[in-house]
C-alpha positions in Angstrom: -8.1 28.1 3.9 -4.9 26.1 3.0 -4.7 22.7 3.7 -1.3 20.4 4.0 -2.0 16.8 4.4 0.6 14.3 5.4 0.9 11.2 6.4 2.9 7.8 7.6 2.2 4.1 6.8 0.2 2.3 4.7 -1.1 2.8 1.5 -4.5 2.6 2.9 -3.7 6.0 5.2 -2.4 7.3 1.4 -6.1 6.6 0.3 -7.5 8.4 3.2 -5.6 11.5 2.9 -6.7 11.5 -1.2 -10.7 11.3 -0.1 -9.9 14.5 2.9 -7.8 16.1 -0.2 -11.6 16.1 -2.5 -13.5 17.0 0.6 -11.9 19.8 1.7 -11.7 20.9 -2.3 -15.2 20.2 -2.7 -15.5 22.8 0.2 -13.5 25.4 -1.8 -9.9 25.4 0.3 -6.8 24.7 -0.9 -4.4 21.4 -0.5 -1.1 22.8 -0.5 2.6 21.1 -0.9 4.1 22.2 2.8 3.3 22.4 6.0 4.9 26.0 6.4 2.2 27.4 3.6 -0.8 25.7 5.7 -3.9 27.6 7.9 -4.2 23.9 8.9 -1.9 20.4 9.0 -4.1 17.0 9.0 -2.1 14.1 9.7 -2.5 10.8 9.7 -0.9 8.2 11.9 0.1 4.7 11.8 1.5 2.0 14.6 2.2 -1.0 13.2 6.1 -1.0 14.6 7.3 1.1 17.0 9.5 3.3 14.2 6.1 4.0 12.6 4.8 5.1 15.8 8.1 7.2 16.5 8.2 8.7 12.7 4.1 9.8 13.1 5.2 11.9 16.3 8.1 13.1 13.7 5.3 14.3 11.3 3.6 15.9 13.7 6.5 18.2 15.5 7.6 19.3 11.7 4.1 20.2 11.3 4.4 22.4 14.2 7.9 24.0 13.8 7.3 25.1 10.2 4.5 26.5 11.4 0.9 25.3 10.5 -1.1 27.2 12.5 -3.3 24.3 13.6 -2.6 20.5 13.0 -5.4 17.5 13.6 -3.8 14.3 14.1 -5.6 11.0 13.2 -5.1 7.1 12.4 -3.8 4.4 14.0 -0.9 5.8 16.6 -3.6 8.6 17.6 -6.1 6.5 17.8 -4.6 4.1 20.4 -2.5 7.2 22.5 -5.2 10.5 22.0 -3.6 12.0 25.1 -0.1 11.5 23.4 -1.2 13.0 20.4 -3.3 15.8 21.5 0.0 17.0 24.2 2.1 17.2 20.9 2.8 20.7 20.0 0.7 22.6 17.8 -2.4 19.7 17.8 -6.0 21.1 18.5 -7.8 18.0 17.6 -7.7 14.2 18.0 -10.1 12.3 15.4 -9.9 8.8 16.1 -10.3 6.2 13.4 -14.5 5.4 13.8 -14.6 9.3 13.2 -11.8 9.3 10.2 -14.4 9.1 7.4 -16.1 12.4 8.7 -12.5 14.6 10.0 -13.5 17.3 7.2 -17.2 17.4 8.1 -16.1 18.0 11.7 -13.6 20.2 10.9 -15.5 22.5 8.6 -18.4 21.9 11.1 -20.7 20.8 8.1 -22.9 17.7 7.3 -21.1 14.4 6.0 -24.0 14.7 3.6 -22.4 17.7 2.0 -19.8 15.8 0.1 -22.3 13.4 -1.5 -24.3 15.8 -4.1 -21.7 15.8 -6.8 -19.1 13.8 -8.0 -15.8 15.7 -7.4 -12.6 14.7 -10.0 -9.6 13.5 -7.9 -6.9 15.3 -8.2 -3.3 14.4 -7.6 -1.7 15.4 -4.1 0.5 18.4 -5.0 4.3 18.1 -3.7 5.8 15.1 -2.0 2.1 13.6 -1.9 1.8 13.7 -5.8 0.7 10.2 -7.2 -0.1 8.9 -10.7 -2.0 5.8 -8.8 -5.2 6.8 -6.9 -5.6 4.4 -3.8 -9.1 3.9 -3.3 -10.3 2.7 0.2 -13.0 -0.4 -0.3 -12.3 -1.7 3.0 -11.5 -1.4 6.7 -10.9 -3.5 9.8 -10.1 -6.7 10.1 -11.8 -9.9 11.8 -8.2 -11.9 12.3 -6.8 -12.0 15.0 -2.9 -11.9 14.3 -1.3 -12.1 17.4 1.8 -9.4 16.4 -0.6 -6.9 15.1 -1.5 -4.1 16.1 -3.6 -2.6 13.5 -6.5 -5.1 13.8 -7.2 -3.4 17.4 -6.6 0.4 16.1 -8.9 0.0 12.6 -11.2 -2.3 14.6 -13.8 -5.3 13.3 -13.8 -5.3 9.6 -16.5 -3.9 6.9 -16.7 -2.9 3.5 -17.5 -0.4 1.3 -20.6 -1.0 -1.0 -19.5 -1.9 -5.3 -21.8 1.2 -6.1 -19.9 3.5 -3.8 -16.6 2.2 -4.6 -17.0 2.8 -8.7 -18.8 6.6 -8.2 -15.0 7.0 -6.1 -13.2 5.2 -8.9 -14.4 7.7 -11.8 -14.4 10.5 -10.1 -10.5 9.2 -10.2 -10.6 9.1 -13.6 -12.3 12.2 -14.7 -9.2 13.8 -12.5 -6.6 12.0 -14.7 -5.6 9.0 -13.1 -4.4 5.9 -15.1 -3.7 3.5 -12.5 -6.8 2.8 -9.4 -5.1 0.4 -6.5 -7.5 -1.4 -4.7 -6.6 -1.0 -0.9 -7.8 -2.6 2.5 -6.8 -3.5 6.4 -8.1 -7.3 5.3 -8.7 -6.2 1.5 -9.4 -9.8 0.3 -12.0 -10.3 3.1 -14.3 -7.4 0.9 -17.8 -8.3 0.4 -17.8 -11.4 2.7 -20.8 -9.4 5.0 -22.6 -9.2 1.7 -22.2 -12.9 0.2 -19.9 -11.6 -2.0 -16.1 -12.5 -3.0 -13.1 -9.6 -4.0 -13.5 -10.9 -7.4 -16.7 -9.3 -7.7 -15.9 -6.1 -7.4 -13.3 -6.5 -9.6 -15.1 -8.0 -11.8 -17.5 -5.3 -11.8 -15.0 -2.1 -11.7 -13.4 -3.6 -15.2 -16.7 -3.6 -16.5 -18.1 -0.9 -15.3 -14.9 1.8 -15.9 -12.5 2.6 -18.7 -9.4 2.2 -15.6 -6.9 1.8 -17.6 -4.5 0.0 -14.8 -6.2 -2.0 -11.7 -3.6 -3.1 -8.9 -4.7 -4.4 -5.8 -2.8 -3.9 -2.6 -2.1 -6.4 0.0 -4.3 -9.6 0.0 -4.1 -12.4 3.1 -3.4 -15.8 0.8 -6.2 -18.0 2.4 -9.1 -15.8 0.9 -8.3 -16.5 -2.4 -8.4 -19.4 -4.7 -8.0 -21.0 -8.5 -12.0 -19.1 -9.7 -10.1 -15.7 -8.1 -6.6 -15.9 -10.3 -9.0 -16.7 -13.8 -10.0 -12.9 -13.5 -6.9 -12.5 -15.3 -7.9 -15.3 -18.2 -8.5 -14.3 -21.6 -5.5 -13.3 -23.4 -3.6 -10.2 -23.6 -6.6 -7.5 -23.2 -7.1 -7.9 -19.4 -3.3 -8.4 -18.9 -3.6 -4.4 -19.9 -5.8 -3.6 -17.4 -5.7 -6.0 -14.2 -1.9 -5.5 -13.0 0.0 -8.7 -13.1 0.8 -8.3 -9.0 0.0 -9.8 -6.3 1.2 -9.2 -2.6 0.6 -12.1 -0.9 1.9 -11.7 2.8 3.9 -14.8 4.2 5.0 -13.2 7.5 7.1 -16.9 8.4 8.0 -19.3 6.3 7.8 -22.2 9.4 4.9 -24.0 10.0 5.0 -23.8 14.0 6.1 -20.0 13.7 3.0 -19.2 11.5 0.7 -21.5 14.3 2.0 -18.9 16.7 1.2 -16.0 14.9 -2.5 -17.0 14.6 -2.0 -17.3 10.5 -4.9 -19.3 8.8 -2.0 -20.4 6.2 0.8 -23.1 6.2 3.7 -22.9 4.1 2.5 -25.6 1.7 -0.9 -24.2 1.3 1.0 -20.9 0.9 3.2 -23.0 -1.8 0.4 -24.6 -3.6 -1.8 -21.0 -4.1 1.3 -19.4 -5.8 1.4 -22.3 -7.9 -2.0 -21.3 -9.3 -1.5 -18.3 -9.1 1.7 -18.4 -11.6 0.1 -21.0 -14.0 -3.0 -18.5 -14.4 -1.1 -15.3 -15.1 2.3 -15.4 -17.0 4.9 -13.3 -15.6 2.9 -12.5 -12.4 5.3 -10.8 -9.7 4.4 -12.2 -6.5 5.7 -10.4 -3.7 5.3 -10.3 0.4 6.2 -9.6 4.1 8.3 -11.5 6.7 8.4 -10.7 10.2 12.3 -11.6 11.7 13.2 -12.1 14.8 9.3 -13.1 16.1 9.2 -14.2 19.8 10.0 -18.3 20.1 11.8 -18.1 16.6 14.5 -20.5 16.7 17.4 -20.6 14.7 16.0 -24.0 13.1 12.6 -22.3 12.6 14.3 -19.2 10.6 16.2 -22.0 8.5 12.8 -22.9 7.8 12.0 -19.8 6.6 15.3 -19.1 4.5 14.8 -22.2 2.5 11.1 -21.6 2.1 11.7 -17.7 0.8 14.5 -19.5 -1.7 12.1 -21.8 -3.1 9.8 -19.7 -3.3 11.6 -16.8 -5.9 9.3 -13.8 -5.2 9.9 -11.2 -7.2 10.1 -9.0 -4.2 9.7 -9.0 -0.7 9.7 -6.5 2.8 11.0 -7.3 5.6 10.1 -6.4 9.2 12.2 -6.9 12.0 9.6 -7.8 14.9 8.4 -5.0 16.9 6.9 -5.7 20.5 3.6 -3.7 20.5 1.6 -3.5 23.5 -1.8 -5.0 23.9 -1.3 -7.8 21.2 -0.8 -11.3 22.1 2.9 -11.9 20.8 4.3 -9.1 23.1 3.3 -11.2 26.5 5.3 -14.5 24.2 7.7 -16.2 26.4 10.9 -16.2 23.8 11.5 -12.5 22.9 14.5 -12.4 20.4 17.0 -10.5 21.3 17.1 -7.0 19.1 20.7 -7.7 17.4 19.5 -11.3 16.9 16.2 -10.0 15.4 18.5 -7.4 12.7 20.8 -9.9 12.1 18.0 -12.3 10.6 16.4 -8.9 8.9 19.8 -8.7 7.0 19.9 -12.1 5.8 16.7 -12.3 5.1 17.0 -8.7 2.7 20.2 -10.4 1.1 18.1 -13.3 0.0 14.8 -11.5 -1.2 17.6 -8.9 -3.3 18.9 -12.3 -4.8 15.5 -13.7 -5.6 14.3 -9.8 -6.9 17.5 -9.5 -9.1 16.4 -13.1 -10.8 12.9 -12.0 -11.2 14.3 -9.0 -13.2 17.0 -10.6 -15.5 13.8 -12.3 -16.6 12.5 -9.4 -18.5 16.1 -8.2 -20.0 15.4 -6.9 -23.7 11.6 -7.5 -23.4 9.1 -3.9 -24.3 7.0 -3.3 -21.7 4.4 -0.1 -21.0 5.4 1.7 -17.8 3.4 4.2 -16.3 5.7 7.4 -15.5 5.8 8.6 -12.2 8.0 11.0 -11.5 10.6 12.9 -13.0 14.2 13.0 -11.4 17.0 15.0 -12.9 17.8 16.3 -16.7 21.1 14.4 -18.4 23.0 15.1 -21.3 20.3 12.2 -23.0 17.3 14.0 -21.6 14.5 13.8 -18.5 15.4 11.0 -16.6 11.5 9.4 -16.1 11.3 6.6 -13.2 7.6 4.8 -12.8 6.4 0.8 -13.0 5.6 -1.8 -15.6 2.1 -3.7 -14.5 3.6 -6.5 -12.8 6.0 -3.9 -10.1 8.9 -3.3 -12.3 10.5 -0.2 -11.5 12.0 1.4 -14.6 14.3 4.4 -15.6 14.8 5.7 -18.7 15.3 9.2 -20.1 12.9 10.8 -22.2 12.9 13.8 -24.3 10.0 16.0 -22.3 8.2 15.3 -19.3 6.3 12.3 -19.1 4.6 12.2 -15.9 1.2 10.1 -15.3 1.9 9.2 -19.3 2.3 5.2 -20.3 4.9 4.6 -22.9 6.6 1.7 -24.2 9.8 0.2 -23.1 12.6 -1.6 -23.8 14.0 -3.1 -20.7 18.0 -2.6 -21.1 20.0 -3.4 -17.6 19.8 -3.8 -14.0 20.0 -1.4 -11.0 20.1 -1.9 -6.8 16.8 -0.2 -6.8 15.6 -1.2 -10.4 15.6 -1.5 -14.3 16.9 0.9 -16.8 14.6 1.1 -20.3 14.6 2.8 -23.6 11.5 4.4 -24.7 10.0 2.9 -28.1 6.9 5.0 -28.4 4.1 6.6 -27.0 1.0 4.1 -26.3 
């Protein structure tokens, strides 16, 4: 059978839809790049705004008009609207998320047990899907209680993955190729807590344990971590080479009575003194995050607030959400909805001063060689391929090199500035 997997979101859903791509290999069927070449579509959902609600519906009725003959919907948005999801055209099945793990098992009608009696290389997503990083799942759920979020009630209460479990997955990444494992999560700095045990232990343990040449982690919520946490990346320039040099530290409001109202176990000084650490402990680090405009209450004095703290702050990057109303979490019954021009409005100042902050970040590294990690290859020039992937610390970087040099790390001298990133000149292989 030929399988097309898609799916909207997170990089967490990205993870999923890599472990269903091994299962249903493992089985003997085939992941294919479109949905028009498919037996069967699998898609997974998300809900976190309302456009990532509307775009999942999207993925499902291309699904259906380019003809998969059957198409199982799953994650978030599916999850909390089964009856929406299962009256969309072309769906036979509605796997919710406590039945995610085991959607190939069911499908195939086999035992979950089938998939653990041999290691199974990862392989890359073929088409749009493709990926040099493998996203490895160690956690899900969440025990917070944020009151704009949405995903906390879809993924339900959190839980992690055991260190044993989590390494088999890891090499069976790295015996399919991969150079780069991301660590992702709902609440992925809350892993091991069940267990007495801290993230940094399983980090700690994958760079021992593994030859990954690259470790990122995704997302972490800033009150989990600490000054022991950041000295994983003590010791001079070896673990620089293998423990990325990034760190997504999600700020959501930079106002102290905003962040009270959003249920955030942070304040904008606590948030100020941990990147402090965390910049003294690792040179160069990019820290980036999320802001949520236009949230219910937010005055214009409270998104000053928030302006000046972003400025101050100088993160090498940052998304910006405008707010999104979704129903059954606490914000949407808020006296003090924003008005939806007011809430863009602020999402457009707000992207003008993170592009500010990015650009200063960048000019940093002007004429500096740094190893990149090749992506994906864009168009041929009268100079060659033109390459486009990212340094350690989340610098993306084009350059044009003489033959293909996808899911290869070379060497890189960082020459100019783009909107969307830095151009480089290859100095060698490494």
């Amino acid at each position: 059978m030929k399988i097309f997997l898609d799916t909207i979101g997170c990089c967490l859903n990205q993870a999923e839809l890599e472990s269903m791509a091994r299962q249903f290999r493992a089985s003997g069927h085939e992941i294919v790049a479109k949905a028009d070449e498919a037996d069967l579509a699998v898609v997974n959902t998300c809900t976190v705004t309302s456009q990532g609600a509307s775009d999942s519906r999207g993925k499902i009725r291309q699904a259906a008009r380019r003809g998969a003959d059957k198409i199982v919907v799953t994650g978030c948005w599916a999850t909390l609207e089964p009856q929406s999801a299962a009256a969309l055209p072309g769906v036979s099945r509605v796997v919710p998320n406590p039945r995610k793990d085991f959607l190939v098992a069911d499908v195939l009608d086999l035992q979950p047990s089938a998939f653990d009696l041999e290691p199974i290389s990862r392989e890359p997503l073929p088409g749009l899907r493709a990926r040099t990083r493998a996203f490895i799942k160690v956690q899900d759920g969440c025990d917070n209680h944020c009151t704009f979020c949405i995903t906390a009630i879809a993924r339900g209460p959190g839980r992690a993955r055991p260190i044993d479990e989590v390494i088999a997955e890891i090499q069976s990444a790295l015996d399919g190729g991969t150079k780069e494992v991301v660590l992702t999560g709902v609440h992925l700095s809350s892993w091991g807590q069940a267990m007495n045990l801290h993230l940094r232990d399983l980090v700690a343990a994958i760079l021992k344990e593994t030859d990954t040449p690259r470790l990122r982690l995704s997302s972490l919520e800033p009150w989990d971590l600490d000054a022991e946490f950041f000295a994983l990346w003590a010791g001079g320039p070896s673990p620089y080479g293998r423990l990325c040099r990034h760190l997504h530290l999600p700020l959501q409001s930079g106002s102290a009575s905003v962040l009270r109202r959003m249920a955030r176990k942070t304040t904008p000084e606590s948030y100020a003194v941990l990147v402090e650490l965390a910049r003294a402990a690792i040179p160069d680090v990019a820290i980036t995050t999320d802001v949520i405009a236009g949230f219910p209450g937010e005055t214009e004095a409270e998104f000053a607030e928030t302006l000046d703290f972003v400025r101050r702050m100088g993160f090498a990057r940052g998304h910006v959400f405008t707010y999104s109303s979704r129903p059954g979490t606490a914000a949407a019954r808020m006296d003090g909805q924003i008005r939806h021009e007011v809430r863009k409005e602020r999402n457009a100042v707000l992207r003008a001063v993170f592009a500010e902050s990015e650009r200063s970040y960048q000019q940093k590294f002007l004429g500096k060689i740094m190893s990149v990690l090749w992506e994906s290859t864009s168009r041929y020039g009268g100079n060659g391929l033109m390459v486009e992937g990212l340094t350690d610390n989340y610098l993306r970087v084009r350059a044009y090199a003489p033959e293909p040099r996808w899911n290869q790390v070379d060497a890189v001298c960082l020459t100019g500035l783009q909107d969307d990133g830095m151009t480089g000149k290859l100095i060698n292989t490494v």
